[in-house]
C-alpha positions as a printed Julia matrix, in Angstrom:
465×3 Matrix{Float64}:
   0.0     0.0     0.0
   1.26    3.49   -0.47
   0.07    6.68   -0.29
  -2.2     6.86   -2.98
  -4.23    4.15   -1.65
  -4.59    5.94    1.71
  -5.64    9.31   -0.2
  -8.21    7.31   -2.22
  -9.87    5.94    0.75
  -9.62    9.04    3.09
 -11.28   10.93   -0.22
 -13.89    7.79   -0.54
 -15.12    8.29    3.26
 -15.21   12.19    3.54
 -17.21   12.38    0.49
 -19.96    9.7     1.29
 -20.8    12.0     4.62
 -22.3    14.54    2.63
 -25.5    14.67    2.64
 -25.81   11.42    4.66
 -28.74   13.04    6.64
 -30.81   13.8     3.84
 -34.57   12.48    4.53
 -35.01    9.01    4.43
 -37.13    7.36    1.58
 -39.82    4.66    1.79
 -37.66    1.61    2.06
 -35.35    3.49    4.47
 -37.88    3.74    6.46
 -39.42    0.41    6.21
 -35.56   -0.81    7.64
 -36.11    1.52    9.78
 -39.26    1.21   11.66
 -38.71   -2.71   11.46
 -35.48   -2.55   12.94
 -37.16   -0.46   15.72
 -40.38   -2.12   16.56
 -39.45   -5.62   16.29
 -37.83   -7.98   17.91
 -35.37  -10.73   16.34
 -37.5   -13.17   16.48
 -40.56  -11.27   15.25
 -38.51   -9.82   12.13
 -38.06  -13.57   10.57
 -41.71  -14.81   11.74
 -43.91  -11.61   11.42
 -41.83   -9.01    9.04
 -40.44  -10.89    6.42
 -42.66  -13.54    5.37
 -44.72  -10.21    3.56
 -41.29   -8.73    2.87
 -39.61   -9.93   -0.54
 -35.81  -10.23    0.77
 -33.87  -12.59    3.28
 -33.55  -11.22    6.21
 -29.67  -11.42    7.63
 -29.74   -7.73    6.56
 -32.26   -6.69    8.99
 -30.99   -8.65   11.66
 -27.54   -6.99   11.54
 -29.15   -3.74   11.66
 -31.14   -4.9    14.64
 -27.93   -5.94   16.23
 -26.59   -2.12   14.89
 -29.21    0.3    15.73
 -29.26   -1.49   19.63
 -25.94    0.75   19.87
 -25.73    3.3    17.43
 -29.28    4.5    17.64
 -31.74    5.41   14.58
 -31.28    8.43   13.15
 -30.45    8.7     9.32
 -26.62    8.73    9.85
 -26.44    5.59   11.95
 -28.89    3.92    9.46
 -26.72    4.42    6.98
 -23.24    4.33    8.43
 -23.21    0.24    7.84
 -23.61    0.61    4.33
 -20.51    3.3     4.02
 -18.67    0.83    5.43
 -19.53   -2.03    3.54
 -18.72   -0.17    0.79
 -15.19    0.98    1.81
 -14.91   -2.79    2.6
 -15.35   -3.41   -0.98
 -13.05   -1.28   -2.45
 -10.16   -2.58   -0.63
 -11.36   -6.29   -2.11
 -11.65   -4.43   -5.26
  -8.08   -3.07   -5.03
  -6.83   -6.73   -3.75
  -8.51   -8.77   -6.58
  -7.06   -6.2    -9.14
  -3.21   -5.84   -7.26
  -3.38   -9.96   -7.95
  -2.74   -8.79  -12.01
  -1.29   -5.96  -12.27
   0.18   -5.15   -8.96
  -0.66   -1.95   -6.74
  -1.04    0.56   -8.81
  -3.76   -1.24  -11.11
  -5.09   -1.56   -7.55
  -5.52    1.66   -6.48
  -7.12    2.37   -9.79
  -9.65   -0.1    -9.51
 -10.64    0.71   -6.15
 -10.96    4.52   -7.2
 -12.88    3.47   -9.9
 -15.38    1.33   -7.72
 -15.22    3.96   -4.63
 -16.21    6.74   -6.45
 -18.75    4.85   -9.32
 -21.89    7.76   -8.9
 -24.33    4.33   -8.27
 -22.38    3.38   -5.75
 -21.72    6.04   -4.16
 -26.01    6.8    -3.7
 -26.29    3.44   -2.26
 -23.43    3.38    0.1
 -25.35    6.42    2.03
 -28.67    3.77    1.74
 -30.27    2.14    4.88
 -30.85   -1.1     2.76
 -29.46   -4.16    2.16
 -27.6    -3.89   -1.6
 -24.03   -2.62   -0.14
 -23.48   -5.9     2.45
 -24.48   -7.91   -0.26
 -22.14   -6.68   -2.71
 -19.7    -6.79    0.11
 -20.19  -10.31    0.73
 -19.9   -11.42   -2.92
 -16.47   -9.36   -3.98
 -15.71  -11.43   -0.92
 -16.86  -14.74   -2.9
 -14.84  -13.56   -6.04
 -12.09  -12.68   -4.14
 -11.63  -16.48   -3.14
 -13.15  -18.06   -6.21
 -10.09  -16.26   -8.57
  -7.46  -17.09   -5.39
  -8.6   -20.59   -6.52
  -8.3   -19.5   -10.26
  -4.76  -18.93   -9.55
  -3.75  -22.03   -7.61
  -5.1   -24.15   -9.96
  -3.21  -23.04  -12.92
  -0.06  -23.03  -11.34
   2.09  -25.71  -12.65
   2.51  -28.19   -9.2
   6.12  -27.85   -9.6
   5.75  -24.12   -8.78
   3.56  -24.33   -5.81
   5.15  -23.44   -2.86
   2.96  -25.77   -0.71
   3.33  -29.73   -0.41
   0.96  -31.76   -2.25
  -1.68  -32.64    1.27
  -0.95  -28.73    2.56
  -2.15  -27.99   -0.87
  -5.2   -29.46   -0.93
  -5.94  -28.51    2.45
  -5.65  -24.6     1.33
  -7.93  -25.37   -2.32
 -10.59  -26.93    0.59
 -10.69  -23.87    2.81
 -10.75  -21.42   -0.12
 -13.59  -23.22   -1.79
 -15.38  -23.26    1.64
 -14.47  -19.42    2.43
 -15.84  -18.85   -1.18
 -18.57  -20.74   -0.54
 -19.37  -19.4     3.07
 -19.4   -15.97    1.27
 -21.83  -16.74   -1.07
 -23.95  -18.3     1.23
 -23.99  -14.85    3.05
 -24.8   -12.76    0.0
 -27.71  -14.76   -0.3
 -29.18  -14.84    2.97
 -28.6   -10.64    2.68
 -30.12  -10.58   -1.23
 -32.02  -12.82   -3.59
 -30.91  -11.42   -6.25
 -26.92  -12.5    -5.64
 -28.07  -15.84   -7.13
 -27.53  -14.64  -10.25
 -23.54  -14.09   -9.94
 -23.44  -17.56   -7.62
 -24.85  -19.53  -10.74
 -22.37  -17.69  -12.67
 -19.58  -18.76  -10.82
 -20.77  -22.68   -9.86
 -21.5   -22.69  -14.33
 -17.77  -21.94  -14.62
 -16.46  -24.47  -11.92
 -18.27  -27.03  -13.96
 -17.12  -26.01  -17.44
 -13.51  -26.2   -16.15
 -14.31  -29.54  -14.34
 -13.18  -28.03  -11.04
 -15.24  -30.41   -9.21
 -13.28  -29.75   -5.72
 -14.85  -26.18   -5.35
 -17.81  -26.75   -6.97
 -19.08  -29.52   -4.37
 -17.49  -28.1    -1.14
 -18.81  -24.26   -1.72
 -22.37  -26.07   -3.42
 -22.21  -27.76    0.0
 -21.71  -25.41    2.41
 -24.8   -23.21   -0.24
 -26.88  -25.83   -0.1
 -27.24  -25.7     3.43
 -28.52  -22.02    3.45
 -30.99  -22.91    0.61
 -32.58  -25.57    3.34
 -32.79  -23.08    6.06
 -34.14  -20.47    4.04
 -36.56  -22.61    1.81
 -39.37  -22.12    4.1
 -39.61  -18.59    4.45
 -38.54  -18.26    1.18
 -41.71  -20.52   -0.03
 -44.01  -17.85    1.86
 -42.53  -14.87    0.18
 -42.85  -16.47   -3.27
 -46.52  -17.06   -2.77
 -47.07  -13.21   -0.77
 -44.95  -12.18   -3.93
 -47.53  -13.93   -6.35
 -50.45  -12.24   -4.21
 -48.76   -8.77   -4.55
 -48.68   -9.05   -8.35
 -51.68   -9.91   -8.57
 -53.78   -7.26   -6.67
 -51.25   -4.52   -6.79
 -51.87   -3.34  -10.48
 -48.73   -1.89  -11.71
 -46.48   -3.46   -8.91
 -44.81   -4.92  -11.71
 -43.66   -2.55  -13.51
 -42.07   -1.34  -10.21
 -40.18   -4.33   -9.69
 -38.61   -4.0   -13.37
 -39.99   -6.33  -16.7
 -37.99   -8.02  -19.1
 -37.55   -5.3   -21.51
 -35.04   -3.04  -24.27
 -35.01   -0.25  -21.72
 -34.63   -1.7   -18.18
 -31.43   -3.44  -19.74
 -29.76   -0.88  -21.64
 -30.56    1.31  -18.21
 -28.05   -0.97  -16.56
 -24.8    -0.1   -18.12
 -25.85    3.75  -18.21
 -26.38    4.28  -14.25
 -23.31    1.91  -13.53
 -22.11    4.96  -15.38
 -23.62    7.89  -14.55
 -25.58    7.1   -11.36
 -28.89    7.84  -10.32
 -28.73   11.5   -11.82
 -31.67   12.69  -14.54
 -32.22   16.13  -15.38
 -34.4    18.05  -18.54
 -34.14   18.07  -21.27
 -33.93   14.7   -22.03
 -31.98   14.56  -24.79
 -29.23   16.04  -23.48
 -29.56   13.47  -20.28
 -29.76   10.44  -22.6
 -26.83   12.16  -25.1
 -24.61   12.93  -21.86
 -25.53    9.43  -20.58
 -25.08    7.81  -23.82
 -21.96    9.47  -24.59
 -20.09    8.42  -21.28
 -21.23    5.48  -21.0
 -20.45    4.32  -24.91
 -16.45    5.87  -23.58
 -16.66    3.87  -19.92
 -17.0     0.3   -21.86
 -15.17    1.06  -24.97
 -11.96    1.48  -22.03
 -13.17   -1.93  -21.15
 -13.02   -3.06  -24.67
  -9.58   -2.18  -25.09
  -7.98   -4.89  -23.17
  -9.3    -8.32  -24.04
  -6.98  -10.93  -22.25
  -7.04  -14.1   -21.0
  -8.01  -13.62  -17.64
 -10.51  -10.62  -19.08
 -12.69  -12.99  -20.62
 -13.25  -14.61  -16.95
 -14.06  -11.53  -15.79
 -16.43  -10.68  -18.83
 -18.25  -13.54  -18.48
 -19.13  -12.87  -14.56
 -20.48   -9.43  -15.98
 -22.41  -11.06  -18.43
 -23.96  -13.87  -17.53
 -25.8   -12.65  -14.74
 -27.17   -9.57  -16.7
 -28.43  -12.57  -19.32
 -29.73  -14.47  -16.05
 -31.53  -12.06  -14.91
 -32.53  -10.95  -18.21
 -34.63  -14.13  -18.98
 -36.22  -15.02  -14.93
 -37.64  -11.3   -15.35
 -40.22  -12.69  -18.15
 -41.66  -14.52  -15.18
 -40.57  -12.49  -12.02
 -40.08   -9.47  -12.89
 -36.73   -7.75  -10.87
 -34.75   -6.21  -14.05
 -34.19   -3.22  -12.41
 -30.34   -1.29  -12.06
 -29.66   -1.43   -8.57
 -30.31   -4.95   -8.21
 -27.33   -5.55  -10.15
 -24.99   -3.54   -8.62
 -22.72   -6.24   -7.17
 -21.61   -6.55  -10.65
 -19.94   -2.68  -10.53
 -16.41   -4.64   -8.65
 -15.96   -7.17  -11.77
 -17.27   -3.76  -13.81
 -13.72   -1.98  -12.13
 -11.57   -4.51  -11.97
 -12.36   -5.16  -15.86
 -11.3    -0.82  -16.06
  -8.27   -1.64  -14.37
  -7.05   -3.78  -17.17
  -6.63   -0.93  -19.4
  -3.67    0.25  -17.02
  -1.57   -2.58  -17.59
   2.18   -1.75  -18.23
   2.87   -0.3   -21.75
  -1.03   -0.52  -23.28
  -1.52    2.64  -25.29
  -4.95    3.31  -23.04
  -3.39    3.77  -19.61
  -4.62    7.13  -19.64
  -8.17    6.85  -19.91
  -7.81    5.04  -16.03
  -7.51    9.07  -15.17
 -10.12   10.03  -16.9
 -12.6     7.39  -16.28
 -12.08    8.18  -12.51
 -12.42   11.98  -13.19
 -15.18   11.43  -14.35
 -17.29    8.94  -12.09
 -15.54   11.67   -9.41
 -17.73   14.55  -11.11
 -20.9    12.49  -11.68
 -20.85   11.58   -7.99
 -20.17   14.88   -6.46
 -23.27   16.23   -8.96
 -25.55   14.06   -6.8
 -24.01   14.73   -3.58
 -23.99   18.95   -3.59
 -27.13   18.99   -5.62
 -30.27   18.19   -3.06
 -32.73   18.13   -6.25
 -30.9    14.49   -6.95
 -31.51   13.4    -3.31
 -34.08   10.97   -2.17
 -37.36   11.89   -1.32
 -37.9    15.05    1.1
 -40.13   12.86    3.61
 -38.83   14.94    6.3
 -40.1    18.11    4.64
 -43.56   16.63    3.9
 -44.17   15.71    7.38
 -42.97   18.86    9.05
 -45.41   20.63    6.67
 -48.36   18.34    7.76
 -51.13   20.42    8.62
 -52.08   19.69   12.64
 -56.33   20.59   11.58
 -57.51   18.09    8.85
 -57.41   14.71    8.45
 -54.78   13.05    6.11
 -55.0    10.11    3.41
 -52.42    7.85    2.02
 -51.79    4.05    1.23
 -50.69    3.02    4.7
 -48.66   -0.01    3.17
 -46.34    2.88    2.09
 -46.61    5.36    5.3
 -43.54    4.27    6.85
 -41.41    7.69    5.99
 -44.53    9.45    7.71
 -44.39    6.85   11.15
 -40.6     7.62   11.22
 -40.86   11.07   11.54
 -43.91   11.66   13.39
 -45.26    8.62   15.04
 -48.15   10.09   16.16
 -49.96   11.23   13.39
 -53.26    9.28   12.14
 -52.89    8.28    8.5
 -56.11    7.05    6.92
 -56.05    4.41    4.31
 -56.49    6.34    1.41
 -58.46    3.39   -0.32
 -61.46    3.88    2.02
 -62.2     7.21    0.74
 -65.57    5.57   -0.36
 -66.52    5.35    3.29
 -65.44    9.26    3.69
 -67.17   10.93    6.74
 -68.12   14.56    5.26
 -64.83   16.14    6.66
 -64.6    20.1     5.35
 -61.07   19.59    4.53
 -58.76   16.83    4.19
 -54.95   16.23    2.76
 -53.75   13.72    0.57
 -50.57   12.15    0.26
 -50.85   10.36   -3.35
 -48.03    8.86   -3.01
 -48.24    5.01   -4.56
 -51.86    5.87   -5.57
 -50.77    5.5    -9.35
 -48.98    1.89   -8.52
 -51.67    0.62   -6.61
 -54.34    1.99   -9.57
 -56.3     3.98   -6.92
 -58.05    6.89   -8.54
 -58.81    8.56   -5.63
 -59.46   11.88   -7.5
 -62.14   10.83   -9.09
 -63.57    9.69   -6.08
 -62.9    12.61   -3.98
 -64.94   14.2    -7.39
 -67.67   12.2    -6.47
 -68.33   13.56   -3.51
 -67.97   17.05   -3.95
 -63.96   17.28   -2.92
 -62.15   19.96   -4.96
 -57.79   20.4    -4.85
 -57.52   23.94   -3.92
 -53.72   23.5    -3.51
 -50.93   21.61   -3.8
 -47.01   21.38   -2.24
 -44.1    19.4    -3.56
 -41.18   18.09   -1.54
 -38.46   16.24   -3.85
 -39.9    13.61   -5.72
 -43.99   14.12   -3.13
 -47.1    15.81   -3.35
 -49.28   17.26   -0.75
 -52.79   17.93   -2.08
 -54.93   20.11   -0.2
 -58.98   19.17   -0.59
 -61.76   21.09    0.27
 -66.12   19.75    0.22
 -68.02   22.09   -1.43
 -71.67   21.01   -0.93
């Protein structure tokens, strides 16, 4: 290590505490109030049998918030440091070709990539499990390695030797197990890996860290059966829930390589955004382009496979969306840092491609009109006089900051008590398929006003008999 890797990752942390207090968003705030309210026990048996993700995450946060306390910094201070974490596996996996300075590279590049820099400073569950499987890669090319090392050049007799492939195959395996339990979606990159272990006949790794998966699969399976059939109820009565949780489409897919570009970022007009967008992103993977290797082709394939995974489940569970993928931005980097191999003629576009993921990120981080939703603005502005509506499924950012306050289930406007004024909180209205406006028409409601907090509406109603 040298200097420029501690600059780096001083630079990584002090920028990812800006802003870390903005408002948190809906499923912030589900973590949150779950976390809160719920014991250990009741977050497996009552919270996540309805919930649609494993639920090690929310257990370690249970564990967290019982000494660091609730607020939106110590919500979000685990997934900072799972993401620092990461970018010292990055720079590790990367050092293993091309030595330290590649390293450092790669590690900027992950560090300060715009999409993961918004989700290191989110109270959910994507930066552990991208933590937990650069940790799985980390082991499964360690194995890569050892294996195609001639055994007159290993250092190690032939039992000691064995020994170490064993407890790197169950360390790889341990890791992926944890990934899982934390997100459903790491599946994807596990199949990837256990596809290539059989294609190259590596049958040692494949059955000890299958093994050691296999077990979490049986642990899991029941709760896992219950959310598949909630998940199937969901779909079914929640009208455009799907289109929420991402189809198998063109646009969701192409979306993938432009925020692991850009970020989270949109701004008017469009065709700048999508030129800008299209533009850097077209420069970010023709650097990747550039260097097509041996061991890049590995590295390719664990980028692409689970994209084409993912790709074809969606047509019957739909989940293409971005930032479920995100686990795939380390093999994304450590693919950059290839480019900065000695003598290749595209060394210097390392600089730039950093500069740049640098600038995107620090757009999101000043700017507040790119932060999440302004819950805590909404709330604060909550009139004290009138009654107020919303989907309570989706009320959470409301309980957080003001667990007092009645919400009424917006969908039982038909039973409406003649109220002079009331305020609505539409929020999820259009997902659901709620047309609560035309209701409210019905009987004799008019908007008189309306505010707007980052990304929500407060509508203001009035009866007028």
């Amino acid at each position: 290590m040298n200097k420029k890797f501690f600059f780096v990752f001083l630079f990584a942390f002090l920028i990812r505490l800006i802003a870390l207090n903005q408002s948190l968003w809906l499923d912030e705030a589900v973590t949150a109030n779950v976390v809160k309210n719920l014991d250990f026990f009741q977050i497996v048996t009552k919270f996540s049998p309805s919930d649609f993700h494993p639920p090690l995450y929310y257990l370690f946060m249970k564990l967290w918030t019982n000494f660091f306390g609730y607020s939106e910094i110590a919500l979000r201070i685990p997934s900072v440091l799972f993401s620092l974490m990461t970018g010292y596996l990055v720079y590790k996996i990367a050092s293993l070709f091309h030595g330290s300075i590649a390293g450092v590279f790669a590690m900027a590049f992950f560090l300060f990539n715009p999409l993961i820099v918004y989700y290191s400073q989110e109270a959910r569950m994507y930066m552990m499990a991208t933590f937990f499987l650069t940790i799985a890669l980390y082991f499964f090319w360690k194995f890569v390695i050892a294996i195609r090392q001639p055994a007159e050049k290993q250092s190690l007799p032939a039992g000691r030797q064995v020994k170490k492939e064993i407890a790197t195959a169950a360390f790889g395996g341990l890791a992926m197990t944890m990934s899982f339990l934390t997100f459903y979606g790491s599946i994807f990159l596990i199949a990837a890996m256990f596809v290539y272990l059989l294609y190259k006949k590596q049958y040692k790794y494949f059955i000890v860290s299958l093994l050691i998966f296999i077990v979490s699969l049986l642990l899991i399976s029941p709760l896992l059966y219950k959310q598949l059939v909630n998940s199937k109820i969901a779909l079914a009565n929640i009208t455009n829930w799907s289109l929420v949780l991402g189809k198998a489409n063109i646009k969701n897919l192409l979306l993938i390589p432009i925020k692991f570009s850009i970020g989270r970022i949109s701004f008017w007009p469009k065709w700048l955004y999508w030129g800008i967008a299209g533009i850097w992103t077209g420069f970010v993977f023709f650097v990747i382009k550039t260097v097509f290797k041996k061991d890049s082709l590995l590295w390719l394939y664990l980028f692409i496979f689970p994209l084409i995974l993912g790709f074809v489940v969606s047509f019957f569970t739909p989940m293409l969306q971005y930032f479920r993928f995100i686990y795939l931005i380390p093999i994304m980097t450590i693919l950059l840092s290839f480019s900065l191999s000695t003598g290749h003629k595209y060394h210097r576009f390392g600089v730039i491609v950093a500069g740049g993921f640098i600038i995107f990120s620090l757009v999101y981080l000043i700017n507040p009109a790119f932060h999440r939703e302004d819950w805590k603005g909404l709330v604060k502005s909550l009139p004290k006089d009138r009654p107020v509506y919303m989907i309570t499924s989706s009320s959470d950012p409301v309980k957080y900051y003001n667990r007092t306050l009645k919400i009424n289930e917006l969908r039982e406007l038909i039973h409406l008590r003649l109220e002079k004024q009331i305020t609505v909180i539409p929020y999820t209205a259009d997902i659901y398929g709620f047309n609560y406006k035309k209701i409210l028409k019905e009987n004799n409601y008019y908007l008189i006003s309306k505010k707007t907090f980052r990304g929500l509406e407060l509508e203001f109603f009035v009866f007028n008999n």
